[in-house]
C-alpha positions in Angstrom: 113.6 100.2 85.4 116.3 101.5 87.7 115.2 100.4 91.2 117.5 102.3 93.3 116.2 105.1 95.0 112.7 104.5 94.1 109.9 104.8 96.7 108.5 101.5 97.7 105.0 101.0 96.8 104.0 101.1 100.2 105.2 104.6 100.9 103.6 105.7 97.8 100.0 104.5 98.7 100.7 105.9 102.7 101.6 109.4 100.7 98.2 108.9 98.7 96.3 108.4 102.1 97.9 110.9 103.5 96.3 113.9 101.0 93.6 111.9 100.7 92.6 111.1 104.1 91.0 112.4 107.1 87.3 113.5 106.8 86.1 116.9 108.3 82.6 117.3 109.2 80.7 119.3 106.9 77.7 121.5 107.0 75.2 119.3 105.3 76.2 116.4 107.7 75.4 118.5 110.8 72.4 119.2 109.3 71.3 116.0 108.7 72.1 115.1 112.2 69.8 117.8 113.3 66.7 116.2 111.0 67.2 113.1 112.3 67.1 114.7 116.1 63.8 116.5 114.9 62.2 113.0 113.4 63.4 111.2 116.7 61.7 114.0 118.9 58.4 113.2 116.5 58.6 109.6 116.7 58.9 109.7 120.8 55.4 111.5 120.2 54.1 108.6 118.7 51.6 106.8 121.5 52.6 103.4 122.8 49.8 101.4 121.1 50.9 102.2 117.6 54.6 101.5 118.5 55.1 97.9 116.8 53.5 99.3 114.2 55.9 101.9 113.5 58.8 99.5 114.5 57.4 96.9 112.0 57.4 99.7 109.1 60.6 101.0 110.2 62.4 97.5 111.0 61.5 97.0 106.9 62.8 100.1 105.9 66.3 99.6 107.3 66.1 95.9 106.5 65.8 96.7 103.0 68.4 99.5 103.1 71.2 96.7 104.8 70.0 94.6 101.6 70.8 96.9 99.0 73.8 97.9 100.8 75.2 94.7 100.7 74.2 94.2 96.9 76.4 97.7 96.2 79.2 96.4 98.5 79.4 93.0 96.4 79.7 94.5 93.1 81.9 98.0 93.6 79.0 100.4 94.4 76.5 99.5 91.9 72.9 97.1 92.9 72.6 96.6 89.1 75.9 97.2 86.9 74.1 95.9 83.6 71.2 98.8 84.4 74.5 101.4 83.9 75.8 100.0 80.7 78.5 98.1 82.2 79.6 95.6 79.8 80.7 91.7 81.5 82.8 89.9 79.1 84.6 86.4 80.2 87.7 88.7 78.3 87.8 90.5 81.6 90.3 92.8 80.2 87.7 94.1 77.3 85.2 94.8 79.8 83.8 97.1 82.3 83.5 94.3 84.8 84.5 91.1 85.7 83.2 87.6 85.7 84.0 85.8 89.2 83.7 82.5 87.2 83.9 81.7 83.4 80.4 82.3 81.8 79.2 83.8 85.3 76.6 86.2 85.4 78.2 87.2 88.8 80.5 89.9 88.5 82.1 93.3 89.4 82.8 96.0 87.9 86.5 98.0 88.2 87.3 101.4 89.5 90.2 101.6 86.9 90.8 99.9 83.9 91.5 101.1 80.4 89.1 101.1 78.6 90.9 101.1 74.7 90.9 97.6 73.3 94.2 96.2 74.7 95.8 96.6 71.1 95.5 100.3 71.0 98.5 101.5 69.8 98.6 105.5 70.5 96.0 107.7 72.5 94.4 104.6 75.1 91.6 105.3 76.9 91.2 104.9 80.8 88.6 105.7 82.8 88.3 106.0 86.6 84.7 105.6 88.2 85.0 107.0 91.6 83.6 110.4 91.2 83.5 110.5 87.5 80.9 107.8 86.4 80.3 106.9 90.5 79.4 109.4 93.2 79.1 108.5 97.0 76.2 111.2 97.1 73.6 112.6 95.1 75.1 114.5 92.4 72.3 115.8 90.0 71.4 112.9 87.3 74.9 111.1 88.2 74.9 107.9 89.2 75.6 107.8 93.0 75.9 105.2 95.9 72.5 107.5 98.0 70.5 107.5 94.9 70.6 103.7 94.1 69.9 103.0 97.4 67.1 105.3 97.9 65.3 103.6 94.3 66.2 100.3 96.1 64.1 100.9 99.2 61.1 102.7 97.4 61.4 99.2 95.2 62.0 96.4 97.8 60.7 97.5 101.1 57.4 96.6 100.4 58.3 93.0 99.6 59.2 93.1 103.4 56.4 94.7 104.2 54.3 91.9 102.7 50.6 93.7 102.4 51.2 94.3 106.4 49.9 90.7 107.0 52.2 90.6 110.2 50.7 93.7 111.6 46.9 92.5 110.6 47.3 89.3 112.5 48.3 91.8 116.1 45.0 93.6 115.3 45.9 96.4 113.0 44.6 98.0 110.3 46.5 99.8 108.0 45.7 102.0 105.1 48.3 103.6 102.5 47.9 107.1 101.7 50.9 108.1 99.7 53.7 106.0 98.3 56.9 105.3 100.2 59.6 108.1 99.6 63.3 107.7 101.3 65.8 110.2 101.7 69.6 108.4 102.0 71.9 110.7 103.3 75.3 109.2 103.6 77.1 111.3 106.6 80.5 110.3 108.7 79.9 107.6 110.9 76.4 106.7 109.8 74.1 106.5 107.0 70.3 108.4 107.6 67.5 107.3 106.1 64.1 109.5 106.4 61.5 108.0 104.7 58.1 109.7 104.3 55.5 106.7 104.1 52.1 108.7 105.5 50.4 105.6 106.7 47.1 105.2 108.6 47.3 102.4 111.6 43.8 101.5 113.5 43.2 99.4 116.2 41.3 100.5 119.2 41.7 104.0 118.2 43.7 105.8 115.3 46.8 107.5 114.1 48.4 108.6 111.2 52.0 108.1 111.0 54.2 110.0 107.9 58.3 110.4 109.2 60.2 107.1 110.0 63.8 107.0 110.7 66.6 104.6 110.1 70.7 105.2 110.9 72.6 102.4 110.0 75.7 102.3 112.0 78.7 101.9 109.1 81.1 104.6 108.1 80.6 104.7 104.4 82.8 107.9 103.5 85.8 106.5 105.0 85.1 102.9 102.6 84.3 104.9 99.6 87.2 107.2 100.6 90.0 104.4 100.9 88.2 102.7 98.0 89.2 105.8 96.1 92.3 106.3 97.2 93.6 102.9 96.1 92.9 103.6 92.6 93.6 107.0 91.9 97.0 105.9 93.6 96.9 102.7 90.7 95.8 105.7 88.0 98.8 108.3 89.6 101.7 106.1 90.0 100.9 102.8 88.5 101.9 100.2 91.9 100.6 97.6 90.2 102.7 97.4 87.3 106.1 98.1 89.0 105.3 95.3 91.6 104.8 93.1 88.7 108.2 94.0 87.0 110.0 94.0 89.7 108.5 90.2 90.2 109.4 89.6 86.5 112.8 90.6 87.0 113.5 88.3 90.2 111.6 85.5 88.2 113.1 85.5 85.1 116.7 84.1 83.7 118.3 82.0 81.2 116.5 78.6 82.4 113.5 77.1 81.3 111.7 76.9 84.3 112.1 80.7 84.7 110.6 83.5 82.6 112.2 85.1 79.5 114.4 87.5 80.6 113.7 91.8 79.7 117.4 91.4 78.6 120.4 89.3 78.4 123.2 87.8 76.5 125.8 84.7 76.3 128.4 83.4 74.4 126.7 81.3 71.3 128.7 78.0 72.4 126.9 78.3 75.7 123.7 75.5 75.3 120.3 77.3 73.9 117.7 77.8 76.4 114.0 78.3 74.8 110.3 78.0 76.3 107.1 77.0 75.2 105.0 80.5 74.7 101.7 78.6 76.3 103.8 78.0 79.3 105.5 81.4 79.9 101.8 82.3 80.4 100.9 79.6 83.1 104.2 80.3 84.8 103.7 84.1 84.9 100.0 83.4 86.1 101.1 80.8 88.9 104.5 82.4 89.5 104.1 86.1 89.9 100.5 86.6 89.4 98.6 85.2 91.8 100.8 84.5 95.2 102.3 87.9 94.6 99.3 90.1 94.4 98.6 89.7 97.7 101.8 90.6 99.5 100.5 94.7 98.8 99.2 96.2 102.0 98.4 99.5 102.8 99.8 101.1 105.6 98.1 101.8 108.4 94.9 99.8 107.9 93.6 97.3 110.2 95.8 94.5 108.3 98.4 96.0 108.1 100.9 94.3 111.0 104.4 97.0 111.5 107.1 95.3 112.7 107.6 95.4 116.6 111.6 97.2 117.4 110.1 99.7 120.1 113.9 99.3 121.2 116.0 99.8 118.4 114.9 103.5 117.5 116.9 102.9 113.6 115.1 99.9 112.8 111.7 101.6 114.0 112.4 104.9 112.4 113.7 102.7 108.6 111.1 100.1 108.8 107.8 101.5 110.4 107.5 104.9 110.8 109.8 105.8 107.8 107.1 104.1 105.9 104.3 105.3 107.8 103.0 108.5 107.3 100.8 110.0 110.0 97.0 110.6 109.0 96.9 107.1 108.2 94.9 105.8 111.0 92.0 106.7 109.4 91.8 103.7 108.0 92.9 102.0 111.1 89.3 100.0 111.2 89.6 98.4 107.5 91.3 95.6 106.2 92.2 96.3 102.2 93.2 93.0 100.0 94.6 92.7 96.4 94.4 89.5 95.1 93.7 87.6 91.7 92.5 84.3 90.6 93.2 82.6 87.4 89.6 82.7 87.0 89.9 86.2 86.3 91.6 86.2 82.4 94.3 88.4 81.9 95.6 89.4 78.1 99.2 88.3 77.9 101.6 88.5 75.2 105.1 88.1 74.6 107.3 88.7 71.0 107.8 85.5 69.7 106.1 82.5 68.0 105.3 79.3 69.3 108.8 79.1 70.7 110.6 81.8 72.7 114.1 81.3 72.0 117.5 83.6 71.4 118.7 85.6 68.3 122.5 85.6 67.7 124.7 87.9 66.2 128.4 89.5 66.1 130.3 91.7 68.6 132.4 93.2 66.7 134.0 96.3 68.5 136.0 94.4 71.1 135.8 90.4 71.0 134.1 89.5 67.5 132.5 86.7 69.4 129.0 85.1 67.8 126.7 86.2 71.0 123.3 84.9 71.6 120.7 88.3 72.4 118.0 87.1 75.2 115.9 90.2 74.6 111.7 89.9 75.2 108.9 92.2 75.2 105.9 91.7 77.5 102.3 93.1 76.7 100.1 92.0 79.7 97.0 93.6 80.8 95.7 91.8 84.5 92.9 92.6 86.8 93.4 92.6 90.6 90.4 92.3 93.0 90.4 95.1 95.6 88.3 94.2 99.2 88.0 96.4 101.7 86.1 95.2 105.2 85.1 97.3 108.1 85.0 94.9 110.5 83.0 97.4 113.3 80.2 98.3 110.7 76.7 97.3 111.6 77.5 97.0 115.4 80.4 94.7 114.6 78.6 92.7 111.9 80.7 93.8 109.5 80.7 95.4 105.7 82.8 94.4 102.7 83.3 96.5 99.4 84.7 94.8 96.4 85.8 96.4 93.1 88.6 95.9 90.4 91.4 97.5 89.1 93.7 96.8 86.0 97.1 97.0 85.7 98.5 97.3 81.6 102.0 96.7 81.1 103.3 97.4 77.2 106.5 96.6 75.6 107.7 95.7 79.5 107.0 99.4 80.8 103.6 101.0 83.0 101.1 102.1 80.1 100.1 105.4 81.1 97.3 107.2 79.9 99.5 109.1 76.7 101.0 106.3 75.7 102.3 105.8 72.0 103.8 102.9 71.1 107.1 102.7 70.1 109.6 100.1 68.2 112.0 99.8 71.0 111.4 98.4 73.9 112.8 100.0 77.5 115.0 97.3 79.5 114.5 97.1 83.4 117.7 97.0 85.1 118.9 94.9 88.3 118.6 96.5 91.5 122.6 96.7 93.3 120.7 95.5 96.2 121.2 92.0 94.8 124.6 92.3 93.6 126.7 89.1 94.9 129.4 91.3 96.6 125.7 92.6 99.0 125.7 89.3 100.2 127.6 89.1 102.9 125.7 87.4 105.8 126.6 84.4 107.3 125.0 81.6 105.8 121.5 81.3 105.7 119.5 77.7 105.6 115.7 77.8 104.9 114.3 74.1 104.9 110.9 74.2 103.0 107.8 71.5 103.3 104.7 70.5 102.4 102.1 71.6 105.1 99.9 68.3 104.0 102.8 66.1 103.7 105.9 67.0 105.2 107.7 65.9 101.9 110.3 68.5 101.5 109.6 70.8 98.6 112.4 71.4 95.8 112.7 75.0 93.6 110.9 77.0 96.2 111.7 80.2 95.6 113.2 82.7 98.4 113.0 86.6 97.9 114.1 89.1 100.3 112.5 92.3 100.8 113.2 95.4 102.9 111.7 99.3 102.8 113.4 100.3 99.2 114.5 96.9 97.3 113.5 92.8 96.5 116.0 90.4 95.9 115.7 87.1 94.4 118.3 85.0 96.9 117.6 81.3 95.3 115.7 78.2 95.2 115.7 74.9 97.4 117.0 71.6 96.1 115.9 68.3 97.9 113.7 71.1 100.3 116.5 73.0 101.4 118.9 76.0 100.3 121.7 77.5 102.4 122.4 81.1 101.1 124.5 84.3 102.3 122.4 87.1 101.9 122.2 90.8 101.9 122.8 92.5 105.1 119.5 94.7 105.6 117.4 96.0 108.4 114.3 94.6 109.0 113.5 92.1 105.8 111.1 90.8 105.4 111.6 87.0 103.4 109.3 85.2 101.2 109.1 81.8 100.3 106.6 81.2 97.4 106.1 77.6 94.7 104.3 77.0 91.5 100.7 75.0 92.8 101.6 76.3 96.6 100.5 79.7 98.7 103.8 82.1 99.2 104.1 82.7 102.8 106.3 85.7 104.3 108.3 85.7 107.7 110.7 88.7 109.1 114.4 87.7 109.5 117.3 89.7 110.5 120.5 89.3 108.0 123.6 90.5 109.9 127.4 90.8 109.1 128.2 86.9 109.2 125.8 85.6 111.1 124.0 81.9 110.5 120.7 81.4 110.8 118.1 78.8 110.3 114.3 78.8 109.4 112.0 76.1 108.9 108.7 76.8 106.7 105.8 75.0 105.6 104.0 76.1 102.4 100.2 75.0 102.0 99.5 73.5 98.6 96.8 74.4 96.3 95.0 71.6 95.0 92.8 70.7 92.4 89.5 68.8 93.7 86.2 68.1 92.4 82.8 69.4 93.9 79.6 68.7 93.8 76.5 71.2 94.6 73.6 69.7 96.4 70.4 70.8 97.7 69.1 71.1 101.4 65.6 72.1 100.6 63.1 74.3 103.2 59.5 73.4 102.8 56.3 75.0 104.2 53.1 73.3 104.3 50.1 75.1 102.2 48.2 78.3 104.1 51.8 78.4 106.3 54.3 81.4 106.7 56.8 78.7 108.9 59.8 76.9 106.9 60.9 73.7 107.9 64.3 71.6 106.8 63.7 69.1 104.3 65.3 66.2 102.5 68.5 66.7 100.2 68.0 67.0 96.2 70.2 67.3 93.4 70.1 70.8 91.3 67.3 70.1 88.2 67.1 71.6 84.8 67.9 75.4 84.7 69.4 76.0 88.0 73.0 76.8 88.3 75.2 77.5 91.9 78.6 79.7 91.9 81.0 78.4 94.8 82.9 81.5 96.5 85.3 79.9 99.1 87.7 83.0 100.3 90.9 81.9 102.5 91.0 83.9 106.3 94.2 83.8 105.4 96.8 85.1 108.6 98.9 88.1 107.7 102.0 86.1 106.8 100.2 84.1 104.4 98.8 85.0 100.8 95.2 85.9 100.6 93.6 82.8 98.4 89.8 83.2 96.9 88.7 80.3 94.7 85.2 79.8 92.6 83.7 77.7 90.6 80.5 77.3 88.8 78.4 74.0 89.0 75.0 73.9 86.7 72.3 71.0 86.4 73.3 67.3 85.7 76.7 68.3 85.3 79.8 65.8 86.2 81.9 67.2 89.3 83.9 70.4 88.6 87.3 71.3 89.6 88.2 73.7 92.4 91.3 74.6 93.3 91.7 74.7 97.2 94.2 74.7 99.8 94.1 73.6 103.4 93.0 76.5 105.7 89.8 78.2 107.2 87.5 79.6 104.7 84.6 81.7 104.3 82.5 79.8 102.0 79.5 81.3 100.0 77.2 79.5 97.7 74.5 81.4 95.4 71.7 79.5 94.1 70.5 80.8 90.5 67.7 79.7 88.7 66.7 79.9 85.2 62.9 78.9 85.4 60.1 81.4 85.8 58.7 81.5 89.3 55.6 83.8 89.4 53.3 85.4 92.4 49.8 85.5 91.5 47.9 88.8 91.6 46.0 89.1 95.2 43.0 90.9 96.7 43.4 92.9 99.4 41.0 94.8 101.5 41.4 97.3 104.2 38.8 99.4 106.0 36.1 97.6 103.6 38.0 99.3 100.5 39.2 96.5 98.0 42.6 97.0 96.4 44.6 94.8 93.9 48.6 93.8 94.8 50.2 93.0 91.8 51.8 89.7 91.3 55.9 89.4 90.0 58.1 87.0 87.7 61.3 86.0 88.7 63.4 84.4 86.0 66.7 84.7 84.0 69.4 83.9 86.9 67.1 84.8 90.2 68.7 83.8 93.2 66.8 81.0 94.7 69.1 79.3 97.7 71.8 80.4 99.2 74.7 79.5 102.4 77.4 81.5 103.7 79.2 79.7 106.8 83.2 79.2 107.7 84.7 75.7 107.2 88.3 74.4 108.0 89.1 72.5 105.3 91.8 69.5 107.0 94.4 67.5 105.4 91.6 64.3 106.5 89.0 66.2 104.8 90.6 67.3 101.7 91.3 63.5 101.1 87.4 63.7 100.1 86.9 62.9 96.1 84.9 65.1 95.4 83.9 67.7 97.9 80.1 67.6 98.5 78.9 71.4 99.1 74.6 72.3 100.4 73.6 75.1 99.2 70.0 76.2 101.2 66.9 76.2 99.4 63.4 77.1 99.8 61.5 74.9 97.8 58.6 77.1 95.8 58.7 75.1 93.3 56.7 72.5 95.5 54.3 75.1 96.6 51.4 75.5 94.4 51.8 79.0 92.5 48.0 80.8 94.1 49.4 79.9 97.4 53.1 81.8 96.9 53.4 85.2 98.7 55.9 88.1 98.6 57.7 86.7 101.7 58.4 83.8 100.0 60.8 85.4 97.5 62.0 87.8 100.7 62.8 84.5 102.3 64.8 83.0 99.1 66.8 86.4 98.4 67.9 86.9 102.6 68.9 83.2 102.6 72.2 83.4 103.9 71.3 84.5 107.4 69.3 81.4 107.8 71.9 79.0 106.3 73.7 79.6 109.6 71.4 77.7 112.0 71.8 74.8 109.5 75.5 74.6 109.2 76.0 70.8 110.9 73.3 69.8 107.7 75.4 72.2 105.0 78.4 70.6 106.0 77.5 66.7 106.4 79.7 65.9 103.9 82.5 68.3 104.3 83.4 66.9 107.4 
């Protein structure tokens, strides 16, 4: 691959958002506007005594919208994936979604990914979901983001509503003369929800209420829209894979420690270098793969940081604008995130056996020397975790969308959707950007250290980027490295190290001038955890939860640990899971020192059943139906930020609460609807409890 003169990724995906952005008003959505005006005008109509009940019903409705919004948001626009045929595989490269932890049933589905085996060998198979299998609005019998959410509601709301018990103990009466039927409409800058619900309320007098309206604040075309436009740019122009082999390339060389190079040679008498084909893998995986994802950012989002040189018009013109392109703004209130885990298995191959070593053989047109051929072919196949957060959605509560896309490398080239294998394999060439006669800076000293220990830290590797090219400059020995290195506008230098997050700084390189920078590199460690219990009881005949003592996790309950980095700019994004089941030993985590947002998901295996009940209104006797929760039900949740210290990361092992309404303990003819309401919406309550969740953390 010839880097010269190639667009930079960035510029490619501002180009994408460019034709792909800025949303015009339609028709439909002025419409809408004017329904909702209409139901409003209705609902001021309504008389004051039967206003908390119509709050009530209509607090329920959108409570339960926000629920299944959040449930699409986690798993790439889908409540259910396994009710659409999308297959979860712990191969997450032979799948349709991906596991966030070995043997999870937690997962999320990708937006593109192919979808041949990954040993196809002509005519592979992608498919792209956005649109095709995935609409954002009702599209006939197409799956779509409204229609899920509109089933969701007419499913869940009356959980919420729980037989109207809240409204019977304020005096009301309430008879149900229809079922519940929402309309979603998903519209710029909100999402309307008209639900007709015709629903009789008496108290001292009566009314009959049929129209209630919901508009939840969160601007859902613009997420689905950059969503989209990330991978249709991944399906157009493949970013993915050129950022990797351009990584490769500044990783690799004839040393053992490095990967096998695309392509080189040596004289034969020069001393064989050869790796281990386990750990070209691991050193791929902790080298390029997972600091490296997360140095993509798409211009002009909310993340997105351009360089301040209001003054120098050159630098500001190469730099920011050059690489800006206008209409981007419209994503000026998201923050988009690539990133992957280890967790996350890619399919990696390389030619050669057990050992990776050279093949020698004659030159005989000009020197007849026996040469030694460095030549390797990589077939990798890697998913990358896409988040997008609108940090102003729900009234500055915020919304995140997650989803996946795959990047497929063959025979060290972009697979591309008419691919046919061939024998020989392309080479990727060096960029003249890091030719040594480029180099002509003064020298350059980076000292590099351990953010936990101050020990300096040797072969830390520095690579220096600008608006068109990467360089690998070197590596550190006893901590430090003094360099010359290219003279460029505006670079942008990263310092990244096997077990350690990369971290990025601007410097300025000029004609034969010195410099100095001192960095600190936070290490990623491996820990053990435990997952305990803070359990919520209520006394029989009561609705009220109180905190109760700690427990250990019994027979058939499992929790999934999500701890996700609020990494700054300059640093790597870092998300970590782990799964920890019933009267297991302590499991490892990998973590590294830094602010989290840390998530843990209860899941239990056991049955927990609601009885059948009798209910009466207006003397008429009617029968709720009861419901069985089993098979991975989530049970106990907590979702709180930690900083996690050099003095608390000493802890052996880490001792997480995960919040947990105890039904178990209540007896099964005294369990009600709100009790599994109050188990699946635990997270919002885990916050009050944070000093208890995180007793041990501190």
């Amino acid at each position: 691959m010839n880097k010269k003169g190639q667009l930079t990724i960035f510029m490619i995906i501002g180009i994408i958002i460019l034709v792909a952005g800025g949303v015009i008003i339609t028709t439909q959505d002025q419409s809408v506007i004017d329904l909702a005006a209409q139901a409003e005008q209705q609902i001021q109509n309504i008389p004051f005594e039967f206003k908390p009940a119509y709050e009530f019903v209509e607090e329920c409705i959108e409570q339960t919208a926000r629920e299944g919004l959040s449930k699409l948001g986690e798993r790439a626009g889908y409540i259910n994936p396994l009710e659409h045929g999308l297959i979860t595989r712990d191969d997450a490269t032979n799948a349709d979604a991906v596991p966030m932890a070995p043997g999870s049933s937690y997962s999320i589905p990708y937006w593109w990914y192919l979808s041949s085996a990954n040993d196809c060998s002509d005519n592979c198979q992608f498919t792209m979901v956005p649109q095709q299998t995935l609409f954002l609005k009702k599209n006939g019998n197409q799956v779509s983001i409204e229609g899920q959410l509109e089933e969701y509601i007419k499913k869940e709301t009356k959980t919420c509503l729980n037989d109207f018990e809240v409204l019977k103990s304020q005096g009301f009466q309430v008879q149900e003369n229809d079922d519940i039927n929402p309309e979603v409409n998903i519209i710029n800058g909100e999402i309307v929800i008209l639900t007709e619900y015709p629903l009789t309320f008496s108290r001292a007098s009566q009314r009959e209420v049929d129209t209630y309206l919901s508009r939840l604040e969160i601007d859902l075309p613009t997420i689905y829209n950059a969503a989209k436009t990330v991978a249709e740019t991944q399906a157009d122009l493949q970013f993915l894979e050129k950022h990797i082999l351009n990584l490769m390339t500044a990783f690799s060389g004839l040393d053992r420690n490095k990967l096998p190079p695309f392509s080189d040679t040596r004289a034969a008498f020069s001393q064989e270098v050869t790796w281990q084909k386990r750990d070209v893998e691991k050193n791929f995986i902790n080298s390029v793969a997972t600091p490296n994802m997360a140095l993509l950012k798409v211009f002009g989002t909310r993340n997105y940081q351009p360089y301040p040189f209001h003054t120098d018009p050159l630098l500001d013109s190469l730099y920011n604008r050059g690489m800006l392109i206008p209409g981007t703004s419209n994503y000026s209130n998201l923050d988009i995130e690539l990133e992957y885990n280890p967790f996350w298995n890619m399919y990696f191959n390389i030619d050669c056996d057990d050992v990776c070593g050279p093949e020698s053989f004659h030159e005989t047109f000009l020197t007849g020397l026996l040469l030694q051929s460095y030549d390797f072919v990589y077939d990798i196949s890697i998913p990358v975790k896409v988040t997008i957060h609108d940090h102003t959605a729900f009234k500055g509560q915020g919304f995140t969308f997650s989803y996946f896309i795959e990047a497929n490398i063959r025979q060290n080239q972009p697979l591309v959707s008419d691919y046919v294998r061939t024998e020989a394999a392309q080479v990727v060439g060096e960029s003249l950007f890091c030719d040594e006669d480029k180099r002509n800076s003064g020298e350059i000293e980076v000292i590099v250290t351990d953010e936990i220990t101050g020990e300096p830290i040797n072969d830390a590797r520095v690579l220096l980027s600008t608006a068109t090219e990467s360089c690998f400059v070197g590596e550190t020995e006893s901590g430090a490295m003094k360099e010359r290195f290219p003279v460029a506008f505006g670079a942008v230098m990263t310092i990244s190290k096997e077990d350690y997050l990369s971290k990025s700084k601007r410097v300025e390189t000029r004609l034969n001038k010195e410099a100095k920078y001192e960095i600190s590199l936070a290490p990623r460690l491996e820990k053990k955890i435990i997952i305990k219990k803070r359990l919520l009881q209520r006394n029989r005949g009561s609705t009220n939860w109180f905190i109760g003592p700690t427990a250990n996790l019994t027979q058939g309950e499992e929790a999934i640990v999500i701890l996700r980095r609020l990494s700054p700019i300059t640093e790597q994004s870092f998300t970590t899971t782990a799964e920890y089941k019933a009267l297991q030993s302590p499991q490892d985590i990998e973590i590294a020192p830094g602010t989290y947002e840390v998530e843990v998901m209860l899941l239990d295996n056991r049955n927990i059943s609601i009885p059948d009940r009798q209910r009466r209104v207006k003397g008429s006797s009617f029968n709720l139906p009861g419901i069985e929760l089993g098979d991975g039900a989530k049970t106990g949740g907590a979702l709180f930020n930690f900083t996690f210290t050099k003095n608390n990361l000493n802890k052996d092992p880490l001792v997480f609460y995960v919040l947990n309404p105890d039904i178990f303990s209540i007896p099964a003819d005294d369990r009600t609807l709100e009790d599994i309401n109050t188990m699946q919406n635990i997270n919002e309550r885990s916050k009050r409890y944070w000093e208890k969740l995180t007793q041990e953390l501190r």
